[in-house]
KEGU-231063 format. One record per residue: residue in one letter; x, y, z of N, C-alpha, C, O in turn. Coordinates in Angstrom, 3 decimals, padded with zeros to 6 digits. Example, Ala and Ser with C-alpha at 12.3 -4.5 7.8 and 13.67 -1.06 7.14 Angstrom:
PT  residuo       n_u       n_v       n_w      ca_u      ca_v      ca_w       c_u       c_v       c_w       o_u       o_v       o_w
PT        A   013.190  -005.690   007.800   012.300  -004.500   007.800   013.200  -003.300   007.800   014.236  -003.319   008.465
PT        S   012.850  -002.250   007.080   013.670  -001.060   007.140   012.900   000.030   007.870   013.409   001.138   008.039
END
This chain:
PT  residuo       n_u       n_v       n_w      ca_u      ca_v      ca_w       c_u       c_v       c_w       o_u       o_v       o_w
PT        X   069.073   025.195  -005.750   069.221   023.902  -006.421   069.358   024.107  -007.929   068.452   024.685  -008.530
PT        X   070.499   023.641  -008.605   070.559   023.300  -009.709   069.114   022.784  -010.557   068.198   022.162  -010.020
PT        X   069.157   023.178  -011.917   068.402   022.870  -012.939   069.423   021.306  -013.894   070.569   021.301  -014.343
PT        X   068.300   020.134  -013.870   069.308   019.708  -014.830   068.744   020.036  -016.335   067.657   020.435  -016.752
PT        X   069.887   019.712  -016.907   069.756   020.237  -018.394   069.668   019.237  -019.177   070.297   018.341  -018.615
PT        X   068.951   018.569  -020.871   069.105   017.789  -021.162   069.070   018.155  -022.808   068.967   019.365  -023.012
PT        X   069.123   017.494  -023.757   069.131   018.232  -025.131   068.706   017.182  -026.059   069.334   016.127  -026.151
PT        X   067.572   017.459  -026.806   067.068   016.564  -027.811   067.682   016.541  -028.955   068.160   017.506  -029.551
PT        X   067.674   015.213  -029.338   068.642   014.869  -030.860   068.749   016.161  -031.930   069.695   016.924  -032.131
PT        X   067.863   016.127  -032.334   067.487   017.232  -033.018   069.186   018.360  -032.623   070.129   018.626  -033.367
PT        X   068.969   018.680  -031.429   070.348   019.955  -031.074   071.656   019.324  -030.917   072.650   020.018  -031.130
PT        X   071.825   017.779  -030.483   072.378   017.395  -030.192   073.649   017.464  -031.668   074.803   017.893  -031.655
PT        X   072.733   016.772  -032.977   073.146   016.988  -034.152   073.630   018.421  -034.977   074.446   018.532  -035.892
PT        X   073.063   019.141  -034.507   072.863   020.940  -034.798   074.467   020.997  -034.048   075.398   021.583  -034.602
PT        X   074.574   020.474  -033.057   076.131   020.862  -032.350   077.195   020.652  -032.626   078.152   021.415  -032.494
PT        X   077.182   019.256  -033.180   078.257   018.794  -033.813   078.478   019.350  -035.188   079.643   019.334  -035.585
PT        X   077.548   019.846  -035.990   077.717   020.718  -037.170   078.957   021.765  -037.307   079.750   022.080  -038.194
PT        X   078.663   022.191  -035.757   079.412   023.535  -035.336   081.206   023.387  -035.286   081.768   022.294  -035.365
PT        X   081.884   024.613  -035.152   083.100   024.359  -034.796   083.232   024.464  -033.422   082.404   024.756  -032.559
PT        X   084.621   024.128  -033.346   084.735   023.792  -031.881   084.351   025.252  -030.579   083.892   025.418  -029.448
PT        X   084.786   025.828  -031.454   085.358   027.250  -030.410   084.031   027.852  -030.415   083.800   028.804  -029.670
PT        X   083.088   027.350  -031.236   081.558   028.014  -030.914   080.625   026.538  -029.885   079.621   026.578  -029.175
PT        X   081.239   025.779  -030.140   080.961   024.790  -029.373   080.798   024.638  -027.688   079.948   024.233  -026.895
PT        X   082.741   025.471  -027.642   082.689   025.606  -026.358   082.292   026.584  -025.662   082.500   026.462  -024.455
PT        X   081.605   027.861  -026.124   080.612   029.003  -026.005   079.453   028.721  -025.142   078.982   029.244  -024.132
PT        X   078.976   027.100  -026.342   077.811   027.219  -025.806   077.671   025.593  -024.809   076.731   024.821  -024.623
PT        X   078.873   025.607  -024.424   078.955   024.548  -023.319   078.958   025.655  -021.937   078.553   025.382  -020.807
PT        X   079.285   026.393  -022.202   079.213   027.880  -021.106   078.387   028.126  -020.884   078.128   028.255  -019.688
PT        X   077.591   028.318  -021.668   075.965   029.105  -021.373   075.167   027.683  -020.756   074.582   027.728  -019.674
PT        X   075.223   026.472  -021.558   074.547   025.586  -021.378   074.842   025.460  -019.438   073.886   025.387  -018.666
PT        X   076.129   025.458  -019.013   076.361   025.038  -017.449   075.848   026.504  -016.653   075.395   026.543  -015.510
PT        X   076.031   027.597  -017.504   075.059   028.745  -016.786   073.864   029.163  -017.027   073.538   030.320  -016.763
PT        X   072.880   028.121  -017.663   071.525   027.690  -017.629   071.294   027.479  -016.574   070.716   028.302  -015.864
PT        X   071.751   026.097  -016.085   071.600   025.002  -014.815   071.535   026.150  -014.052   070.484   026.012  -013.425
PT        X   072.157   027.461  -013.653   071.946   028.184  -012.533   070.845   029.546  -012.921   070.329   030.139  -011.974
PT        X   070.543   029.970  -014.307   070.053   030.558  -014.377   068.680   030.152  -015.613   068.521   030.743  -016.681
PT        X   068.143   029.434  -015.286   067.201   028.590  -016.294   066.468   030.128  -017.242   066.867   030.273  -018.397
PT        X   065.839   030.765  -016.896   065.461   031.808  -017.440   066.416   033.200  -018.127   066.091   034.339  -018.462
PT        X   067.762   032.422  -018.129   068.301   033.776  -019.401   067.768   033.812  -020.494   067.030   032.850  -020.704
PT        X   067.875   034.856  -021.630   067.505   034.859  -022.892   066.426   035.321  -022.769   065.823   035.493  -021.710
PT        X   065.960   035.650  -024.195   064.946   036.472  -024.013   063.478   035.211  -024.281   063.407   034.340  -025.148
PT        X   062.764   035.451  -023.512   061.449   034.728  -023.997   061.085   034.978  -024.777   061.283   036.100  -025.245
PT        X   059.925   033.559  -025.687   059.143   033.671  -026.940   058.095   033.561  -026.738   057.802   032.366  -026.685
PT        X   057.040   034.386  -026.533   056.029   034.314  -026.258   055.121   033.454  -025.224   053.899   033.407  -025.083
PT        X   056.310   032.712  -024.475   055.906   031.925  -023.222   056.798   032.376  -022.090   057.943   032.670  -022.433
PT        X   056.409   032.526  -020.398   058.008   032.571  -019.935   058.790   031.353  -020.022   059.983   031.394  -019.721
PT        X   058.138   030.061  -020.475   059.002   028.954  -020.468   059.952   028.661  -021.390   060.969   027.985  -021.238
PT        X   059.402   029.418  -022.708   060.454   029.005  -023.932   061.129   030.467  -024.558   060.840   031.563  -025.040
PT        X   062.108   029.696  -024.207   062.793   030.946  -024.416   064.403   030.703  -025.609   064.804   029.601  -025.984
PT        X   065.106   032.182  -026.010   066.279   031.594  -027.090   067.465   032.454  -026.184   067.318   033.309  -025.310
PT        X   068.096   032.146  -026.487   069.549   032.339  -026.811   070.764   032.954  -027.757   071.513   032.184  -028.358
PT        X   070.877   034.075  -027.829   071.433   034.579  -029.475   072.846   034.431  -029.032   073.382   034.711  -027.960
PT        X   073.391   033.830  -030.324   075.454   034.268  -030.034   075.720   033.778  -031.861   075.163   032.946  -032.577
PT        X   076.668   034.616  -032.060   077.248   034.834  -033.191   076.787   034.495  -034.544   077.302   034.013  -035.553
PT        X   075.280   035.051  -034.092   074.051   034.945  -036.010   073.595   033.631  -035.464   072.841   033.158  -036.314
PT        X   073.704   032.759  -034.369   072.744   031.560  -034.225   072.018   031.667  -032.572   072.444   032.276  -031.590
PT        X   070.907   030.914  -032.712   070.090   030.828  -031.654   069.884   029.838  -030.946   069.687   028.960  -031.786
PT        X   069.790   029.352  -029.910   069.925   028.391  -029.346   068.150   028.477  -028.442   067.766   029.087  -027.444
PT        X   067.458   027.526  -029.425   065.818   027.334  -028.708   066.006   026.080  -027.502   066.318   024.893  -027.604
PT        X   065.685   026.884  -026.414   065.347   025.989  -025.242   063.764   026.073  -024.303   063.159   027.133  -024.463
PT        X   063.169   025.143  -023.464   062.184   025.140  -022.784   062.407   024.852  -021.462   063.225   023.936  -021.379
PT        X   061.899   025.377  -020.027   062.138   025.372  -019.742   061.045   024.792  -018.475   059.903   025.238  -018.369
PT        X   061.611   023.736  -017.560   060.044   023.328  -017.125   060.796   023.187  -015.352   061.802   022.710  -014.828
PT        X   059.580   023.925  -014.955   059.774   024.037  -013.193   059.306   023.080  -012.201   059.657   023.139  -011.022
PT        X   058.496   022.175  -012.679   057.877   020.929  -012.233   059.184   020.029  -012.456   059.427   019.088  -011.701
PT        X   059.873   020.310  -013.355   061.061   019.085  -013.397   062.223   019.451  -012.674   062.871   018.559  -012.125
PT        X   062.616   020.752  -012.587   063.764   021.875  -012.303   064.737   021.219  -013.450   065.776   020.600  -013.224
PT        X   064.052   021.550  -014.979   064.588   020.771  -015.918   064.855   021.922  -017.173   064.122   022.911  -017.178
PT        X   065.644   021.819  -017.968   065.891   022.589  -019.196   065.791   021.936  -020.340   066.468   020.910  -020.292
PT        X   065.129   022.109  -021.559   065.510   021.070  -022.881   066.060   022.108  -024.198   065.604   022.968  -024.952
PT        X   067.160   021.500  -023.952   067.456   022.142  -025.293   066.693   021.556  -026.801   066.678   020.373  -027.142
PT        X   066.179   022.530  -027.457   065.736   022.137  -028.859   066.464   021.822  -029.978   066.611   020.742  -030.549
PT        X   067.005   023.178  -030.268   067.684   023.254  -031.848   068.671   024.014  -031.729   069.179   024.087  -030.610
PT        X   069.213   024.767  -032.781   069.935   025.922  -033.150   069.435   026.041  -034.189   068.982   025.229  -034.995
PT        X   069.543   027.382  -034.166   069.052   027.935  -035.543   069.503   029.277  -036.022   070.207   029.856  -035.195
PT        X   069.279   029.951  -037.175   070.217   030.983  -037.634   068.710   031.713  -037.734   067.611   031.170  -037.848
PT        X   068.999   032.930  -037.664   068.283   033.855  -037.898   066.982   033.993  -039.298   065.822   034.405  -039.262
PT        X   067.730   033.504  -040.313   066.583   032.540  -041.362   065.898   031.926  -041.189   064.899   031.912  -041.907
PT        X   066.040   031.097  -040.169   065.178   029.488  -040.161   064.292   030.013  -038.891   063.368   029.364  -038.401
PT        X   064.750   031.369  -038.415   063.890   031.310  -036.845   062.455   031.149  -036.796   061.606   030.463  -036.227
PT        X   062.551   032.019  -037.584   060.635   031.554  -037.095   059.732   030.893  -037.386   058.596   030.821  -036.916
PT        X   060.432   030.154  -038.539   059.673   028.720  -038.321   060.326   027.554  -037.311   059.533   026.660  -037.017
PT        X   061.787   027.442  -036.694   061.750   026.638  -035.791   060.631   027.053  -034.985   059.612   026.364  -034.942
PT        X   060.779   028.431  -034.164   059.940   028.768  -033.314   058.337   028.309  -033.324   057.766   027.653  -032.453
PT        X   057.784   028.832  -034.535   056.623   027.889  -034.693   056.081   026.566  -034.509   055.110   026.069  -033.939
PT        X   057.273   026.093  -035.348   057.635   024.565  -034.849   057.510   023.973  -033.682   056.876   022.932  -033.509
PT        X   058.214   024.716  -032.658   058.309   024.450  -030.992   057.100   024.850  -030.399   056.579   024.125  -029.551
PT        X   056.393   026.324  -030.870   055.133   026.253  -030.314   053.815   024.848  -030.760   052.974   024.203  -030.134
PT        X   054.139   024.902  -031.710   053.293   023.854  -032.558   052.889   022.287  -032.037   051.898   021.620  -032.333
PT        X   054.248   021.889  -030.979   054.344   020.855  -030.159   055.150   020.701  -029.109   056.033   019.869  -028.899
PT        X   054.771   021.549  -028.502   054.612   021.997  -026.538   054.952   020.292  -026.531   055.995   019.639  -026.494
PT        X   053.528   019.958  -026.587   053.273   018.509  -025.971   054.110   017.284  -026.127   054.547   016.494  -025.291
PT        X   054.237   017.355  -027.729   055.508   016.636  -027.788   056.863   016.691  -026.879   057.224   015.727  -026.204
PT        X   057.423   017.669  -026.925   058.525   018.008  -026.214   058.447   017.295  -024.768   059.079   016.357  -024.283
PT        X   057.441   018.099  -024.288   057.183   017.622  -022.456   057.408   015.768  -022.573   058.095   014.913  -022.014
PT        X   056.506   015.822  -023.512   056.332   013.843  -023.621   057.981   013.458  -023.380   058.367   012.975  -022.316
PT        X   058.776   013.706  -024.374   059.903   013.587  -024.635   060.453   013.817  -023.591   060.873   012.698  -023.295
PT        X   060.796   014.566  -022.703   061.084   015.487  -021.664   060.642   014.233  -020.289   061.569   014.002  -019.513
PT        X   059.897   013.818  -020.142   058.969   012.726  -018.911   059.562   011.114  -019.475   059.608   010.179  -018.676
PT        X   060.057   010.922  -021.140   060.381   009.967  -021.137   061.630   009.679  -020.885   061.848   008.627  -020.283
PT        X   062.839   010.599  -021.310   064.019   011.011  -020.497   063.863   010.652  -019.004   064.348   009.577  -018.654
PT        X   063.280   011.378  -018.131   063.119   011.548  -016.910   062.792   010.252  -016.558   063.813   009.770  -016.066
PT        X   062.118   009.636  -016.555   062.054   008.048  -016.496   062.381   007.412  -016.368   062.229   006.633  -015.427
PT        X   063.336   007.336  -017.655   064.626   006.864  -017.775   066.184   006.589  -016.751   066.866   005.629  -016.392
PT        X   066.182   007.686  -016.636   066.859   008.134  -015.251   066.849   006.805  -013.659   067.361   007.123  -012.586
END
């Protein structure tokens, strides 16, 4: 069974920043998430994990109670480890976010 995938504003905005042809990169990876929720290398959780392609990172979480993916951010190699912090910093938030989506539905 498929994972669905969903992406918080936050990345949603980070995407459109981008050009196209890196865009459609990571419309690739994003539909070979859904089958492989755990690529990339983990961050210190097995749930959250990144994504590296061409000097940017793509922070996602990943939750098995939902068979769900959230994309976070993008980020460049500068900014990483404080997004990362960031994302550890509010787990909870996210999930919240993540159940109010789902809801929604």
């Amino acid at each position: 069974m498929l994972y669905r995938l969903f992406r918080s504003e936050h990345y949603e905005k980070k995407l459109l920043k981008i050009d196209n042809a890196e865009q459609q990169r990571i419309f690739k990876f994003e539909q070979s998430l859904k089958e492989q929720p755990y690529s990339g290398k983990p961050l210190g959780y097995k749930f959250f994990r990144e994504k590296k392609f061409n000097g940017k990172r793509i922070l996602f979480l990943v939750y098995e109670e939902h068979r769900s993916i959230f994309l976070i951010t993008i980020t460049t190699k500068k900014t990483q480890q404080h997004e990362i912090d960031l994302v550890k910093a509010n787990l909870d938030i996210y999930q919240e976010e993540l159940e109010t989506i789902l809801k929604g539905l």
